[in-house]
C-alpha positions as CSV (number, residue, x, y, z in Angstrom):
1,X,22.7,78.1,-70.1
2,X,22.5,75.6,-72.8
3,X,21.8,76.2,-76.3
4,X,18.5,74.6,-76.0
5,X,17.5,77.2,-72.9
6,X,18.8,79.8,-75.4
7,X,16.6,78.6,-78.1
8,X,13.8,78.7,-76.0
9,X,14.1,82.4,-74.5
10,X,14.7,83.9,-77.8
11,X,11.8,82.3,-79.0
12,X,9.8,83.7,-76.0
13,X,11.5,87.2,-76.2
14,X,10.9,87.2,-80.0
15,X,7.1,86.6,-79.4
16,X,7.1,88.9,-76.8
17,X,9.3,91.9,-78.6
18,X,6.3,91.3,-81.8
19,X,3.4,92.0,-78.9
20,X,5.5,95.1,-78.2
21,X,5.5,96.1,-82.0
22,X,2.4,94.9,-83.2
23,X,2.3,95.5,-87.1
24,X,3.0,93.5,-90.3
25,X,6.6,91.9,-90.7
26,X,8.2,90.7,-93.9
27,X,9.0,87.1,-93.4
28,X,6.0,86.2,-90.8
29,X,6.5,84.7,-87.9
30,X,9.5,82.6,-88.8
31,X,11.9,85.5,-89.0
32,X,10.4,86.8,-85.4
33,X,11.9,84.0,-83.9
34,X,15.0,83.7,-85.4
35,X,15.5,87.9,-84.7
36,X,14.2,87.2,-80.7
37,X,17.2,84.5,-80.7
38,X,19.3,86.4,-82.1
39,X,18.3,89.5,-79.7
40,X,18.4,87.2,-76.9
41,X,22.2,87.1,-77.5
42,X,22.4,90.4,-78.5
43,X,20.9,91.8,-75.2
44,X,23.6,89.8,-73.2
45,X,26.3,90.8,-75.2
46,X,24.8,94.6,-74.5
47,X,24.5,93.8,-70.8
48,X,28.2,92.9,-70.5
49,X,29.9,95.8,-72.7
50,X,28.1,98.7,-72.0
51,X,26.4,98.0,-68.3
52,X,29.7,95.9,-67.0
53,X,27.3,93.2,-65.9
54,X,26.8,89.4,-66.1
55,X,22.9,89.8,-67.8
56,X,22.9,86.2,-68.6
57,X,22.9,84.7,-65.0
58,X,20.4,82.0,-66.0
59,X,17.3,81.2,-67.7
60,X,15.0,82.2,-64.5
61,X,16.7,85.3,-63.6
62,X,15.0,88.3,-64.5
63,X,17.8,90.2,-66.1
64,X,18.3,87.9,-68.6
65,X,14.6,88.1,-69.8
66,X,15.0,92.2,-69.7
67,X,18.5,91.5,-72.0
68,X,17.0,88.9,-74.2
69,X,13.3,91.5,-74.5
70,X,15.4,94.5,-75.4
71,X,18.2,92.9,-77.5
72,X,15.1,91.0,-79.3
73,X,13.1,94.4,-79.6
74,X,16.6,96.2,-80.7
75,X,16.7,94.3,-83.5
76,X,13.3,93.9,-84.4
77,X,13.3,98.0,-85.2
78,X,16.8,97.5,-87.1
79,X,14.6,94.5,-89.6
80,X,11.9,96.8,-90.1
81,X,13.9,99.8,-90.7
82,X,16.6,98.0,-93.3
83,X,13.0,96.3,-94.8
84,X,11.3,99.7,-95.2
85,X,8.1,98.0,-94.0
86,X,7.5,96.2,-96.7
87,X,4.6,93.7,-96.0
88,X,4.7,89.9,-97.8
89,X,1.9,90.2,-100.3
């Protein structure tokens, strides 16, 4: 996968990881993204260490959405958690 198809699912799994934790973020809806990129790598590095498996086939297969979903909601909780919630005011 390229780095623009990477780009483009974290962005996707970023969105979708903040409709599966609703709630108010510090840093809006820019630091969504950049975490649901960032997850998106993190849930295929997950796949291969811990599972044994190649969870990055490509940008249609369904495993890599499940990686880049869980990797993105993964680190979603660590943010909020290191945050302590704190809303932008």
């Amino acid at each position: 996968m390229t780095i623009i198809g990477w780009i483009l699912l974290g962005l996707i799994a970023g969105a979708i990881a903040k409709a599966l934790m609703p709630g108010k973020d510090p840093g809006g809806c820019v630091i969504t993204m950049l975490l649901g990129i960032v997850g998106a790598l993190l849930g295929g590095w997950l796949g291969r260490v811990v599972f044994g498996i190649e969870s990055v086939d490509g940008f249609f297969q369904l495993s890599t959405w499940i990686a880049a979903i869980v990797g993105s909601v993964i680190l979603l909780i660590i943010y909020r958690v290191v945050t302590g919630g704190r809303a932008r005011g």
